[in-house]
C-alpha positions as semicolon CSV with decimal commas, in nm:
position;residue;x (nm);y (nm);z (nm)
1;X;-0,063;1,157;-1,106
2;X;-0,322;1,061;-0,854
3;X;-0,237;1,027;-0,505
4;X;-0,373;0,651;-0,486
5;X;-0,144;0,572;-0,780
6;X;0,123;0,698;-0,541
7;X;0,031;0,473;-0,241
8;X;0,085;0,181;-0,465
9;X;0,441;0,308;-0,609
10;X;0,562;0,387;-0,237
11;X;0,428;-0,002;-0,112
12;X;0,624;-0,129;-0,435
13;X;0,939;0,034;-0,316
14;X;0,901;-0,053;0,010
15;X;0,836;-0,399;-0,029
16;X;1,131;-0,428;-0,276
17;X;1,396;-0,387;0,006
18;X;1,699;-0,617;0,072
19;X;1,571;-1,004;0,168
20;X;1,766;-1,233;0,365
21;X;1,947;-1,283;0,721
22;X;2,167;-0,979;0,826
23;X;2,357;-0,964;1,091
24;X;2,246;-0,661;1,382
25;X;2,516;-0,369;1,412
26;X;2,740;-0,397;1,707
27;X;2,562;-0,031;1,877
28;X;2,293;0,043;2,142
29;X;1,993;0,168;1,964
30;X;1,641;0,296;2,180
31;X;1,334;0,283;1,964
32;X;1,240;0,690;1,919
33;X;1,104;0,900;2,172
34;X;0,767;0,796;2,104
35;X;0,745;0,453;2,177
36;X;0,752;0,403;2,615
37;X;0,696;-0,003;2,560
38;X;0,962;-0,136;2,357
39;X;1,351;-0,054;2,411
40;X;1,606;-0,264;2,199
41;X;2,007;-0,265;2,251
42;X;2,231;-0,401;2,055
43;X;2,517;-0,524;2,218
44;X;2,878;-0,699;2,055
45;X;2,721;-1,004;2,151
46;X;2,347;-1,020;2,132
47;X;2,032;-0,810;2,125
48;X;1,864;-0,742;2,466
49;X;1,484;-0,662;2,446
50;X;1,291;-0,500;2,663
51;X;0,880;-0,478;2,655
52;X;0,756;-0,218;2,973
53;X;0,467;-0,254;3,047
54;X;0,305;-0,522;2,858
55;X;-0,052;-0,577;2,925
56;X;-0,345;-0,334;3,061
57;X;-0,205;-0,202;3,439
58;X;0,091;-0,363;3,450
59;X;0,279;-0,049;3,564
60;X;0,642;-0,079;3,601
61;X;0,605;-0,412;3,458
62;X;0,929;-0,492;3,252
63;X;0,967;-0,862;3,000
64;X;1,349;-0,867;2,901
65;X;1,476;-1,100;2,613
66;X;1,785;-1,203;2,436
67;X;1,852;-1,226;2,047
68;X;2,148;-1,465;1,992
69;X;2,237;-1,603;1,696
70;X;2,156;-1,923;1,606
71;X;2,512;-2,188;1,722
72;X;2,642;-1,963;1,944
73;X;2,634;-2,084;2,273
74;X;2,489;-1,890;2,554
75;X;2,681;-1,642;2,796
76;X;2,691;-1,741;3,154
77;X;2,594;-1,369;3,287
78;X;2,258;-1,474;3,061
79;X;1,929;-1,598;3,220
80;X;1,910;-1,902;2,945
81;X;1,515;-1,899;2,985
82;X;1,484;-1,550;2,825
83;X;1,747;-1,613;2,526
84;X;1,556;-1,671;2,188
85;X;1,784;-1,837;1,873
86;X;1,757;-1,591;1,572
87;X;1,640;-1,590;1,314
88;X;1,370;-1,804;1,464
89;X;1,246;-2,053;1,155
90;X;0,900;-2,135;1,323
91;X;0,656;-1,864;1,472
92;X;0,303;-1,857;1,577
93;X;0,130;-1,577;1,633
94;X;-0,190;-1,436;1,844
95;X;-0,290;-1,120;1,660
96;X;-0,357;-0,990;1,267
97;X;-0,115;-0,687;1,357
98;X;0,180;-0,953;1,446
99;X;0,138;-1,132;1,137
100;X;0,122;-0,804;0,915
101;X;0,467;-0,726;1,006
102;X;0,597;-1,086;0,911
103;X;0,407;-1,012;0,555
104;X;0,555;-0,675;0,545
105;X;0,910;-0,826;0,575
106;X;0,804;-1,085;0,315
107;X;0,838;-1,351;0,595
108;X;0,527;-1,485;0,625
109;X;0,634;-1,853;0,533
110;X;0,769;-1,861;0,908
111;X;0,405;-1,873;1,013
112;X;0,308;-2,225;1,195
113;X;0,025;-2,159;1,389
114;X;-0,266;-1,779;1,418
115;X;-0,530;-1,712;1,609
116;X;-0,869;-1,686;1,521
117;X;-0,771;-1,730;1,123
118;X;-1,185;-1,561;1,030
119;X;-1,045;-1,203;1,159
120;X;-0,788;-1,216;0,880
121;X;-0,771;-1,022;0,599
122;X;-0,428;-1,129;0,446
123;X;-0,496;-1,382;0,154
124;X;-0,210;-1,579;0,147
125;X;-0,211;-1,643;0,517
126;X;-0,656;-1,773;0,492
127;X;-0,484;-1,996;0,209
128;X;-0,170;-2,109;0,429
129;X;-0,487;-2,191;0,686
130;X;-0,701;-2,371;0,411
131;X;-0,375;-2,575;0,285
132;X;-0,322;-2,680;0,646
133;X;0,049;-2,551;0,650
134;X;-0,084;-2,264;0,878
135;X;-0,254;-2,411;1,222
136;X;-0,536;-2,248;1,376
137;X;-0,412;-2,278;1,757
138;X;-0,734;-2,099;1,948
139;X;-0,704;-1,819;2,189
140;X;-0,574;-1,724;2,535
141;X;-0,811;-1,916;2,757
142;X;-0,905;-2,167;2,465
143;X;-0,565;-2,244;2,353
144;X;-0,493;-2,607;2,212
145;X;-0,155;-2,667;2,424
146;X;-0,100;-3,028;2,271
147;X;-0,146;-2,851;1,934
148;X;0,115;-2,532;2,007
149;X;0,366;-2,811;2,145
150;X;0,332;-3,069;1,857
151;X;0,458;-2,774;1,595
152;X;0,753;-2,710;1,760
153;X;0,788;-2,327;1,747
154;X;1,090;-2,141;1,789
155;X;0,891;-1,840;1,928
156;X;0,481;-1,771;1,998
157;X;0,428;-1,366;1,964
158;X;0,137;-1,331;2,203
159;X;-0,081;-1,016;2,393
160;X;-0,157;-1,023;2,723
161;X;-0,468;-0,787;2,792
162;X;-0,454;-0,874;3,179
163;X;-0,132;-1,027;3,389
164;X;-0,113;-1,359;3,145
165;X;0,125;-1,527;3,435
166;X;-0,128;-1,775;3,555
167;X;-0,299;-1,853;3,206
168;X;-0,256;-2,089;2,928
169;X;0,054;-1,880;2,779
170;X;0,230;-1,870;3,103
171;X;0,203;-2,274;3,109
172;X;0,359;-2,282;2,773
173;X;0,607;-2,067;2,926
174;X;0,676;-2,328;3,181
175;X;0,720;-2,606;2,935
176;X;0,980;-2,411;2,750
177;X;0,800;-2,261;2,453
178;X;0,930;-1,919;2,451
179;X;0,660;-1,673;2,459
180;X;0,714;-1,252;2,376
181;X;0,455;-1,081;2,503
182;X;0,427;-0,780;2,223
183;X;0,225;-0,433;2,348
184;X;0,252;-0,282;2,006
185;X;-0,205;-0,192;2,108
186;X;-0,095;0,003;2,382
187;X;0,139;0,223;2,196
188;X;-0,033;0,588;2,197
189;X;0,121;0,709;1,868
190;X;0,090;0,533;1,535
191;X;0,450;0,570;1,449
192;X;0,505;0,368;1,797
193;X;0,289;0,103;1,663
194;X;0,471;0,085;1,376
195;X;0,796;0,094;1,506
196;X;0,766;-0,237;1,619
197;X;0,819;-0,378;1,272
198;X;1,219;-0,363;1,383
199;X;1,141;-0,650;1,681
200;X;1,053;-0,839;1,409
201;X;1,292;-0,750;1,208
202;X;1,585;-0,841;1,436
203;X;1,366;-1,196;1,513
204;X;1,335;-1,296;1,129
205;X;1,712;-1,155;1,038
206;X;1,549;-0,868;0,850
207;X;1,693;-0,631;1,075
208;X;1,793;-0,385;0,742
209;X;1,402;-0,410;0,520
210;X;1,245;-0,337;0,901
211;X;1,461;-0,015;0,942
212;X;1,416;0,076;0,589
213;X;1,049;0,020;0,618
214;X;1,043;0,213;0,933
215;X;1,201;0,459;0,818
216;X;1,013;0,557;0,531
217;X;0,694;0,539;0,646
218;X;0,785;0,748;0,970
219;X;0,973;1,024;0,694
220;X;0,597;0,990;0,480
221;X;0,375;1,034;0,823
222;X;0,622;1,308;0,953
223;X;0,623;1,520;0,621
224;X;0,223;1,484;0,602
225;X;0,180;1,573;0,950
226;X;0,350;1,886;0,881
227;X;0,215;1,966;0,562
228;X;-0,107;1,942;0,767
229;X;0,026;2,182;1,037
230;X;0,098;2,424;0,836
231;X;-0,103;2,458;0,585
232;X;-0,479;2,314;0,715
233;X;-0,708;2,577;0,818
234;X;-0,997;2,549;1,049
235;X;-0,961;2,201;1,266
236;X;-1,311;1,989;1,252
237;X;-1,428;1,853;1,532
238;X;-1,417;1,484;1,536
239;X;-1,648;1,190;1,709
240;X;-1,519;0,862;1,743
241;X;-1,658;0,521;1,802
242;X;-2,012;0,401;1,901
243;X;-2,217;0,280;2,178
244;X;-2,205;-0,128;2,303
245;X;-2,535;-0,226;2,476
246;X;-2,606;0,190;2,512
247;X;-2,224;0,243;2,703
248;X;-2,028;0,402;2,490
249;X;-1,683;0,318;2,539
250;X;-1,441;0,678;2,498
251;X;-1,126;0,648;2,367
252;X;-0,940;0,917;2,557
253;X;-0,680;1,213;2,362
254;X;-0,360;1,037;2,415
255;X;-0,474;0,692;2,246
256;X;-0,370;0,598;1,879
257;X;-0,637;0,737;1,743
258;X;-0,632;1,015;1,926
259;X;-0,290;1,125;1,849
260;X;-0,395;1,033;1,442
261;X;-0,706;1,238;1,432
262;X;-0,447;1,533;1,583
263;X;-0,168;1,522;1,319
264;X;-0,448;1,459;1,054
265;X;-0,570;1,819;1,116
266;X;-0,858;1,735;1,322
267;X;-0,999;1,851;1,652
268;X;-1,112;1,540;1,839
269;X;-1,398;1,595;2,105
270;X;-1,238;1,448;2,407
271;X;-0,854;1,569;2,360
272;X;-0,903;1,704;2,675
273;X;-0,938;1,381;2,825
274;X;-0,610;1,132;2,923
275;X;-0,675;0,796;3,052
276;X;-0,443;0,485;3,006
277;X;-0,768;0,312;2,866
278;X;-1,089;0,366;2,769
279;X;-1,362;0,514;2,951
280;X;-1,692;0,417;2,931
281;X;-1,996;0,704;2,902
282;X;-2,381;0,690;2,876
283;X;-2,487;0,755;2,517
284;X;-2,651;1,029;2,661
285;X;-2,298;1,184;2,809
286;X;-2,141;1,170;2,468
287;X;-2,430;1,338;2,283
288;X;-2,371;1,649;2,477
289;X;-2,041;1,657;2,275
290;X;-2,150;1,510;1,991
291;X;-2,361;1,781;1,838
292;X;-2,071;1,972;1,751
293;X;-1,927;1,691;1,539
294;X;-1,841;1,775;1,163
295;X;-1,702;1,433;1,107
296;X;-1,806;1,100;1,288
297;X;-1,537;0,797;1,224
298;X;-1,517;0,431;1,332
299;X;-1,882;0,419;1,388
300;X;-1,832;0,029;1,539
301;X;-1,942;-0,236;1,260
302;X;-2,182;0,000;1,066
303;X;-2,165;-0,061;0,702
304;X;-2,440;0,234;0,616
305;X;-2,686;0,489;0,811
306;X;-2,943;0,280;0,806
307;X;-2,750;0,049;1,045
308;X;-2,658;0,317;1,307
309;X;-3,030;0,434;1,332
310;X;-3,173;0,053;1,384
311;X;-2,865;0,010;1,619
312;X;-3,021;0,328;1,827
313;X;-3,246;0,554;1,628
314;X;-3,122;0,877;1,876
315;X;-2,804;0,855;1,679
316;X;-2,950;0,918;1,335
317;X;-3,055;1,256;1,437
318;X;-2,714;1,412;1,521
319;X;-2,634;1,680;1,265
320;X;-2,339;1,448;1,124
321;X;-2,561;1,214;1,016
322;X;-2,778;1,419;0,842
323;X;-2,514;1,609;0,666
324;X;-2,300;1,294;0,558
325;X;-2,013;1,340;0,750
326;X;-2,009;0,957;0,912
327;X;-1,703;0,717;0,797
328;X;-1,572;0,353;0,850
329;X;-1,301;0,209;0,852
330;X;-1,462;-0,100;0,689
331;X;-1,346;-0,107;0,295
332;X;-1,091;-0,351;0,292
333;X;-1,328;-0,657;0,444
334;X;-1,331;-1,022;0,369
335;X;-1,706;-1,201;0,373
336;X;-1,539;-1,333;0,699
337;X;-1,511;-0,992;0,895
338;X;-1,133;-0,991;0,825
339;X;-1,006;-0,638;0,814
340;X;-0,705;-0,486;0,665
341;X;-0,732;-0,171;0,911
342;X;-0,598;-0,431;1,151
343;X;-0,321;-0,538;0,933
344;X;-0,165;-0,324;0,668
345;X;-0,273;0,019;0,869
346;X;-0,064;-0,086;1,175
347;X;0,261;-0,055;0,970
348;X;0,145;0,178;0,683
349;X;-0,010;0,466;0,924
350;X;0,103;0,716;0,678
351;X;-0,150;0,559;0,457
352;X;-0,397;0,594;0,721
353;X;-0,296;0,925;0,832
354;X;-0,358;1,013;0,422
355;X;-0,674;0,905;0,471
356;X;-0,759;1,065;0,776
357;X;-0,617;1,400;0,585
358;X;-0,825;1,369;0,310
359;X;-1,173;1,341;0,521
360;X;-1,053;1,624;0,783
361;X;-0,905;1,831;0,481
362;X;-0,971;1,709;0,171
363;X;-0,812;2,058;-0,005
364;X;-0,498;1,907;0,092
365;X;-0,502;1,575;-0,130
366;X;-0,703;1,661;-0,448
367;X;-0,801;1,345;-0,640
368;X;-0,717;1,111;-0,343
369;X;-0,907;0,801;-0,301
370;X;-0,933;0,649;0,045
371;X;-0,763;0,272;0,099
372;X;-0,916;0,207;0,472
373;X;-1,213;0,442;0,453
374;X;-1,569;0,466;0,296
375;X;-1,849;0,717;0,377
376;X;-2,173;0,549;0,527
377;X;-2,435;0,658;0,290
C-alpha cells in the first residue's frame, strides 16, 4: 500500500471522531512540555486560559481567559471581562491557521466573519465567503468595526504581531467584543502549533475530537521522528527561504521550521543560530553557507528555476540549483494564492514532517508522494 494512500486513511479516521458538545473533565491539564505560550486548567468550575507571551517581544506578557458554560452565571472571584460563554455559536477569525482548526473539528459553520478570504485555501469556507454567510471583516489596521459589531460574535480569534493594546482590536475590546489573542506562529515546535487545536476544542465543545486529534498526530510525528533518528544516515544540509529586495530574512534553529527540518533528518545551515525572530542577512552573507546546501526548501513564491534566477540570477548558480535539489511548499494553491501549507499543515505536521522525510531521506518512505511539496524544475 502506498504511503499517500495511507495519509488519506489516517485523515478519514481522524476526521471521523466523536461530534458534538462535551463537557471538559473536572482536572488541571498543562499543554506538553513543548508548547511555552499556551497553558490550559481545568478547574470544577470553568477552564482558565492562559496565552504568555502573545505577540513579537512581549516578554513576560501573560492574556488569561475563562471558559464557562453557557447559563451559568459568573463567579464573583472572576474578572467578568475575561469570561467567554462556551461553546461560543459565532466566531470570526484573523488567520487561515485559526480557521483550519475549526474545519478540523468539523466546526466550521461557527465561522461569521475571516480575514483576507484570497489567502484561503479551504473550499467550503471561499464558498461560505461567495454565499455571503461568511463576512470578509479586513485586517488589523483596516478592520471594518461597524461590520465586526453588526454580526454579533461570541468570540474574534485574532494575532497580534506587535502590542495590539492601542489598535483596532483593542477598541473592540473596549466595546465588549471579546477578543483571544492566539500565538499558535510563535510556537517553535510543530507539535506546539498543533497543540493548539485543544483551545479550540474546549471553545467549540469539542474538547474530546481535539484531544483525539492531538493525540494522534503527535503519536504519528513522534514515531516518524524516531524512525528518522534511528535509522537515517548521513544528515543533508538544508537552506531555507529566499531573499526580499536582496535581504534575506534567516529563520534562526529554534523556529518551526527549524525544529521540522531537525526531526526530518536534516542538517539545517543555521542550527547554530537562536533568535526569538528572524534575522535579516545580505544575500551575499547567506551564500557563504549556502554552497554546502544539498537541499534548498521554501524558496519564497517560486513556482520553477526559472523564477529564482530572474528574481536574482546569483542564485541560479548555487550547486542546489543545478543539481535539482530546490523545493516549495506551493502544491496545494488556489488561482488566488490560497495555500493549504497554511492550513491543513499547521494541524497535520506529521504530514509535513512525511514530507520533509521523504526529500531529506527518501530511502525511508519508498513510493511516497508529497501532499505540501513539489520540486522546482
Amino acid at each position: 500500500m502506498k504511503v499517500s494512500y495511507f495519509i488519506i486513511a489516517a485523515t478519514i479516521i481522524l476526521c471521523s471522531c466523536r461530534h458534538g458538545s462535551e463537557t471538559p473533565a473536572q482536572k488541571e491539564n498543562v499543554l506538553p512540555p513543548a508548547s511555552s505560550r499556551l497553558v490550559i486548567e481545568e478547574k470544577e468550575e470553568y477552564v482558565r486560559v492562559v496565552i504568555r507571551d502573545p505577540w513579537q517581544n512581549s516578554h513576560g506578557t501573560e492574556l488569561e481567559y475563562f471558559l464557562l458554560p453557557r447559563g451559568m452565571a459568573i463567579p464573583a472571584t472572576l474578572d467578568e471581562s475575561r469570561v467567554i460563554y462556551v461553546p461560543v455559536e459565532r466566531m470570526i477569525c484573523m488567520s487561515t491557521t485559526h480557521t483550519a482548526m475549526l474545519t478540523a473539528l468539523g466546526a466550521a459553520d461557527l465561522l461569521a466573519g475571516i480575514s483576507g478570504p484570497g489567502l484561503f485555501y479551504d473550499t467550503l469556507i471561499l464558498d461560505a465567503v461567495a454565499r455571503g454567510s461568511v463576512r470578509e471583516v479586513g485586517y488589523e489596521g483596516n478592520l471594518n468595526n461597524e461590520l465586526i459589531i453588526a454580526l454579533k460574535p461570541d468570540l474574534v480569534m485574532a494575532y497580534g504581531v506587535a502590542d495590539p493594546s492601542s489598535g483596532q482590536l483593542g477598541k473592540l475590546s473596549s466595546l465588549g467584543i471579546k477578543v483571544i489573542y492566539n500565538a499558535d506562529y510563535l510556537e517553535e515546535h510543530p507539535l506546539s502549533r498543533a497543540g493548539w487545536i485543544r483551545l479550540f476544542g474546549l471553545l467549540t465543545g469539542r474538547r474530546e475530537k481535539a484531544d483525539s486529534i492531538f493525540a494522534e498526530v503527535s503519536r504519528r510525528y513522534d514515531d516518524l521522528a524516531d524512525r528518522v533518528r534511528s535509522s537515517a544516515g548521513e544528515r543533508p544540509a538544508v537552506l531555507l527561504g529566499a531573499p526580499w529586495e536582496d535581504v534575506w530574512y534567516v529563520s534562526p534553529g529554534n523556529s518551526y521550521t527549524g525544529r521540522l527540518i531537525e526531526d526530518a533528518g536534516g542538517r539545517y545551515l543555521f542550527a547554530d543560530m537562536t533568535e526569538a525572530h528572524s534575522v535579516p542577512f545580505s544575500v551575499e552573507a547567506v551564500f557563504r553557507r549556502a554552497a554546502d546546501a544539498d537541499i534548498w526548501i521554501n524558496p519564497g513564491t517560486a513556482e520553477s528555476l526559472d523564477e529564482i534566477n530572474t528574481a536574482d540570477h546569483r542564485l541560479s548558480r548555487l550547486p542546489v540549483c543545478r543539481e535539482g535539489g530546490v523545493w516549495n511548499n506551493r502544491k496545494r494553491i488556489t488561482p488566488a494564492g490560497g495555500n493549504d501549507y497554511w492550513e491543513t499543515a499547521v494541524v497535520r505536521p506529521d504530514i509535513l514532517l512525511m514530507d520533509m522525510v521523504s526529500i531529506l531521506h527518501p530511502e525511508l518512505l519508498p513510493g511516497y508522494t508529497q501532499y505540501f511539496y513539489r520540486r522546482l524544475e
